[in-house]
C-alpha positions in Angstrom: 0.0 0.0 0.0 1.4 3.7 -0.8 2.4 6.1 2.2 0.4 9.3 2.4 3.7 11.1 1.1 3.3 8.8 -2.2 -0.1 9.1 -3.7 0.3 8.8 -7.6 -1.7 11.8 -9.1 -4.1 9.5 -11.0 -7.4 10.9 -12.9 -10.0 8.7 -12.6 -13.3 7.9 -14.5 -15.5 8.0 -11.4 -13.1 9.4 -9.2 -12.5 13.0 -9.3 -10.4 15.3 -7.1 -12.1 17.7 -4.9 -10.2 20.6 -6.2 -8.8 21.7 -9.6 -5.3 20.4 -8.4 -4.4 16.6 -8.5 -3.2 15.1 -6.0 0.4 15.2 -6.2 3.1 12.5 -5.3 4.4 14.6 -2.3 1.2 15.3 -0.3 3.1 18.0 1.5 2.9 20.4 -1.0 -0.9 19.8 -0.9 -1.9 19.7 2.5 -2.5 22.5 4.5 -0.9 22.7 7.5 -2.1 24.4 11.0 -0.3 26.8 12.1 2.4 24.8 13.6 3.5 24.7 10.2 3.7 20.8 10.0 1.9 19.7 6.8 1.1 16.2 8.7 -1.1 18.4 11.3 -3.5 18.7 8.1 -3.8 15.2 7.4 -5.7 12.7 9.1 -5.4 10.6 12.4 -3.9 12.3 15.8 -1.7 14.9 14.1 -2.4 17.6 16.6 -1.4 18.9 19.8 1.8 16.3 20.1 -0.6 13.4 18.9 -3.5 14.0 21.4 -5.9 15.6 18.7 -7.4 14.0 16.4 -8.5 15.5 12.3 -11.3 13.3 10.8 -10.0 14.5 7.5 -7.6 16.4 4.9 -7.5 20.2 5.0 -6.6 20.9 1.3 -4.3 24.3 0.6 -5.8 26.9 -1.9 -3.6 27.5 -5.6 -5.7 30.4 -6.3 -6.2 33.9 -5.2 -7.8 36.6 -7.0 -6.6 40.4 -7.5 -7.4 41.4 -4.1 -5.6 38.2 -2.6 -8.7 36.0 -1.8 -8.8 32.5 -2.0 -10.9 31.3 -5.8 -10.2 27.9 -5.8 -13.0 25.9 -6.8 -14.6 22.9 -4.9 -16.1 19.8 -6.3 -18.2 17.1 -5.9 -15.5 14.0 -5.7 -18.2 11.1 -6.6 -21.7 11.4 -8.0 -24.3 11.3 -5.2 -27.5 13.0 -3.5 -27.1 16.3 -1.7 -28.3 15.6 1.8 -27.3 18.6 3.8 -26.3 22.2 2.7 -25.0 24.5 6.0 -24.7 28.2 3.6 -24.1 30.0 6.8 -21.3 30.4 9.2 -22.4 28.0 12.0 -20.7 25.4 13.7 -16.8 24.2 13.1 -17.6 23.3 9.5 -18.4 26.7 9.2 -20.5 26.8 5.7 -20.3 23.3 4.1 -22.0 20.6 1.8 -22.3 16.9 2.4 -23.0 14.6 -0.5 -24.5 11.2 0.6 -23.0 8.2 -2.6 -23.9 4.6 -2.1 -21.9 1.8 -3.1 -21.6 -2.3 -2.0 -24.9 -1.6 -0.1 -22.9 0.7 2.1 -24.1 4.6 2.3 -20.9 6.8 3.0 -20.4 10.5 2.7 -18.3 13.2 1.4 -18.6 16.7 3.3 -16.8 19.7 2.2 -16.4 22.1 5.1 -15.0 26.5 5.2 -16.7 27.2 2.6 -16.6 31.3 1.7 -19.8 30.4 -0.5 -22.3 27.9 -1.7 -22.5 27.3 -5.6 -25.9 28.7 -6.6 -28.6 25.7 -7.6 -26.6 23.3 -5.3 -29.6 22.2 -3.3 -30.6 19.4 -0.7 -32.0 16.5 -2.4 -30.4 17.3 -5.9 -28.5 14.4 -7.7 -25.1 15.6 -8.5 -22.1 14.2 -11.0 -18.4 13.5 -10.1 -17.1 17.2 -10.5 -20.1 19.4 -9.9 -19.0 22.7 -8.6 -20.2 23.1 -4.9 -18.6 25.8 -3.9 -15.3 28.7 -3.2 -12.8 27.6 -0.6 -12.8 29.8 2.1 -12.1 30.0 6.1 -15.7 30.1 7.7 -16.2 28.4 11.0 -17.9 30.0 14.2 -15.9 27.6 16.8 -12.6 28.9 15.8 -11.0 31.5 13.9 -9.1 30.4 10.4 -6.7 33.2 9.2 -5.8 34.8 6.2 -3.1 32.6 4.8 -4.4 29.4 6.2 -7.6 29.2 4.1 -8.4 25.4 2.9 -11.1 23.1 2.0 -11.4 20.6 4.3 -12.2 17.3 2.7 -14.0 14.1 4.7 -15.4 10.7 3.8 -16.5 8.3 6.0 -19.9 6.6 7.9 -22.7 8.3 9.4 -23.1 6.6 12.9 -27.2 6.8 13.6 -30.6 8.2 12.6 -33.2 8.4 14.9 -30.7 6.9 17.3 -28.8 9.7 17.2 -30.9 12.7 17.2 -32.4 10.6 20.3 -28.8 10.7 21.6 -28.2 14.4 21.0 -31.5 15.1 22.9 -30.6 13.3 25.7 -27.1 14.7 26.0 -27.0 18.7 25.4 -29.5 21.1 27.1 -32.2 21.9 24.8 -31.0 25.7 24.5 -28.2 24.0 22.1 -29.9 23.2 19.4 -28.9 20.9 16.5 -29.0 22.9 13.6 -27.7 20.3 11.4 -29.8 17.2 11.7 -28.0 14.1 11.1 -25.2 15.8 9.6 -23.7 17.4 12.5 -19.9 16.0 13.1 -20.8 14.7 16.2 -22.7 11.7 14.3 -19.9 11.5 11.6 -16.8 9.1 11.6 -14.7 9.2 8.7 -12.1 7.7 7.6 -8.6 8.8 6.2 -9.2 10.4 2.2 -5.8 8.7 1.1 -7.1 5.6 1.0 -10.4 7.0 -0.9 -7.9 8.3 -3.5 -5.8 5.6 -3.5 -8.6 3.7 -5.2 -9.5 3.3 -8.7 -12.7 3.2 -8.3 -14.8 4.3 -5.2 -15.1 0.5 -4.0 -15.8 1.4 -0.1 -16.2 -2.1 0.9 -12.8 -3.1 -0.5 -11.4 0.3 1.3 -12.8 -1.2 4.8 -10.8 -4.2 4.3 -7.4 -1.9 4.2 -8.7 -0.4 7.5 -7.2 -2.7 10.4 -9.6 -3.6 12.9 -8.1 -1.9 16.3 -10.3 -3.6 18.8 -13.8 -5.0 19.0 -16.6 -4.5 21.5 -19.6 -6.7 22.4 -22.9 -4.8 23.0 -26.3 -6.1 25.2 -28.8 -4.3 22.9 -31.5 -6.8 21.5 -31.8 -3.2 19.2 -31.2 -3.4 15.3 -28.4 -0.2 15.2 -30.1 2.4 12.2 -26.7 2.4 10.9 -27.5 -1.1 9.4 -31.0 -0.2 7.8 -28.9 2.2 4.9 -25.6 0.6 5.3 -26.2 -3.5 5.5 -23.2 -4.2 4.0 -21.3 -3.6 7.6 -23.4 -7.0 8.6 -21.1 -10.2 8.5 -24.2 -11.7 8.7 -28.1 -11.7 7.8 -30.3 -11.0 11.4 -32.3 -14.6 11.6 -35.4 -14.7 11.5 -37.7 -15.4 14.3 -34.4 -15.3 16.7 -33.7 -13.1 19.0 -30.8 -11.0 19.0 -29.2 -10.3 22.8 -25.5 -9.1 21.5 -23.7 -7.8 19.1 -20.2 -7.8 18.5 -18.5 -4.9 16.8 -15.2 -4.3 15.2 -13.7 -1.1 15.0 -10.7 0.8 13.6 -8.6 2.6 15.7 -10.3 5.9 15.1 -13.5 4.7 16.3 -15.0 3.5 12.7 -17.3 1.2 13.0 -15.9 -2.1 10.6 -18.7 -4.8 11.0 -21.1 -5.7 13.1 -22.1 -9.5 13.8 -25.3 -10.4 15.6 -25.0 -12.7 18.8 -28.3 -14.9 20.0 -28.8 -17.1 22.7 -28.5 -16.0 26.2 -25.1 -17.1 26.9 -23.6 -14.0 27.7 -23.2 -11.7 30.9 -25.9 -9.2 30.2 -25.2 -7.0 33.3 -22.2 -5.4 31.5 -23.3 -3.3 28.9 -20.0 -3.3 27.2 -17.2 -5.8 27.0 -14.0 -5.0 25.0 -12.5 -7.7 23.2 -9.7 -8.5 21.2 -7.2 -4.7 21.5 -4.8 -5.0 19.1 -1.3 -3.7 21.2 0.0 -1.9 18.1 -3.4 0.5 18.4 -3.1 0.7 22.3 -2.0 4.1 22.8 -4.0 5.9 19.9 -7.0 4.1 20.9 -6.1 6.0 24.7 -5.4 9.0 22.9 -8.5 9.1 20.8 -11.2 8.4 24.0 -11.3 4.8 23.3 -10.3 2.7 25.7 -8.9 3.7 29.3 -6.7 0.8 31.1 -7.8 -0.9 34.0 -5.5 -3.5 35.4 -4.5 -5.7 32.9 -7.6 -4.6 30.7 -9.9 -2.3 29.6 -13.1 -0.4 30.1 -14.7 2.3 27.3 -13.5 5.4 27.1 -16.1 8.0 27.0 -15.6 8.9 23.1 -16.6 4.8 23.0 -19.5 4.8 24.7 -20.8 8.2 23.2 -20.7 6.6 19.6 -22.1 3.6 20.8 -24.7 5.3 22.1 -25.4 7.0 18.8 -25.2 3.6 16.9 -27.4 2.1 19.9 -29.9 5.0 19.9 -30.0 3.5 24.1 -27.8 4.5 27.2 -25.0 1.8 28.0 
């Protein structure tokens, strides 16, 4: 498999970049960094704040700048898909951004394109767009924190969207009802991507056969006799088919380091401890301390117990408390 330093600047059919740049062979000169200055801190994994902060994503410099120095680089639609959420004000981290909803391999993923200075005109929820419709301007919105001049970028993210129901549920249950979700299902809180260079590294956008390249970090198993809502538009994360007229008391779930959910496998039978709520299984050591870092898993003794970043996206997939 290429390193993220050595992705080949291919041009593919369904494939398109989200920019008017290709992706070059040395990503540095394509990422934008923070302002650290370290191009890796604009990549994806825990590339911030000496490795405890993590960036669901690739933050994608600007080539362009008009007469009066402002940013002009165009943004694209990478895949063809369905426009499922349009923020075309400054609100929230993302600041103004788009999300495209593409299925594939009966798995539904996303692609969300986030500081946006403007939204293309006619780009509009529930529209059906092609690989390399122009959504928008690159900019440096967000009202969480401030982007400056010089640091302007598109930041690009694919990846799962954790619930439905379950999660505006979860949201309701968590935050006082003065913070209001203004984003519906598409609010990061309920998105887990994974890292674009695998995406690009693809020839075509087979998202099944990218899930196999992400290494399972750890697995968990779940008492929740609950079908997750994440398996209603994405089946293709069941190992399995649910059988019929059985009841389901478990499920066991794999996940990537990163807190992806991989695959889920129904468990019957009452065989199981159902007073714990969650049992981790299976921690790869090689993922140990990112999977600390990241809010998975907190040591106890010679094992583990969920870290609270766990058991809030569990919670979401669940749509119950555990």
């Amino acid at each position: 498999m290429l390193g993220l330093s050595a992705i080949p600047a291919f041009s593919f059919a369904e494939i398109t970049f989200p920019t008017e740049v290709s992706i070059p062979e040395d990503l540095s000169l394509y990422i934008q960094p923070t302002v650290s200055g370290n191009w890796r801190s604009g990549t994806f994994g825990m590339v911030r704040n000496f490795g405890k902060r993590f960036h669901e994503g690739w933050d994608i410099k600007p080539f362009k700048r008009d007469s009066n120095g402002k940013v002009s680089d165009k943004v694209f639609s990478v895949l063809e898909g369905r426009v499922v959420h349009i923020c075309n004000v400054n609100n929230g981290s993302y600041g103004k951004y788009v999300v495209l909803e593409h299925t594939n391999s009966d798995l539904l993923f996303y692609s969300l394109y986030a500081h946006l200075d403007s939204v293309s005109p006619g780009i509009e929820e529930g529209r059906f767009v092609f690989a390399g419709t122009l959504l928008g301007i690159m900019g440096n919105t967000s009202s969480v924190y401030k982007i400056p001049k010089g640091l302007e970028h598109l930041h690009f993210e694919v990846g799962f969207r954790l619930g439905g129901k379950s999660f505006l549920h979860w949201y309701e249950k968590t935050f006082d009802k003065s913070d209001k979700n203004l984003h519906s299902f598409w609010n990061g809180l309920n998105l887990s991507g994974f890292d674009p260079g695998l995406f690009f590294q693809e020839k075509s956008p087979d998202i099944k056969g990218i899930l196999d390249k992400i290494p399972t970090a750890f697995s968990v198993v779940v008492c929740s006799g609950r079908t997750p809502d994440i398996l209603e538009y994405s089946p293709g994360l069941l190992t399995e088919p649910v059988g019929q007229g059985r009841k389901v008391n478990f499920w066991k779930v794999e996940f990537s380091w990163s807190g992806l959910p991989k695959s889920f496998t129904p468990i019957y039978g009452n065989g199981k401890n159902k007073s714990v709520k969650i049992k981790i299984e299976n921690v790869y050591n090689k993922y140990i301390q990112k999977l600390i870092n990241r809010g998975m898993l907190i040591p106890s003794g010679n094992t583990f117990i969920p870290g609270k970043n766990l058991i809030n996206t569990l919670e979401i997939i669940f749509g119950e408390s555990l």
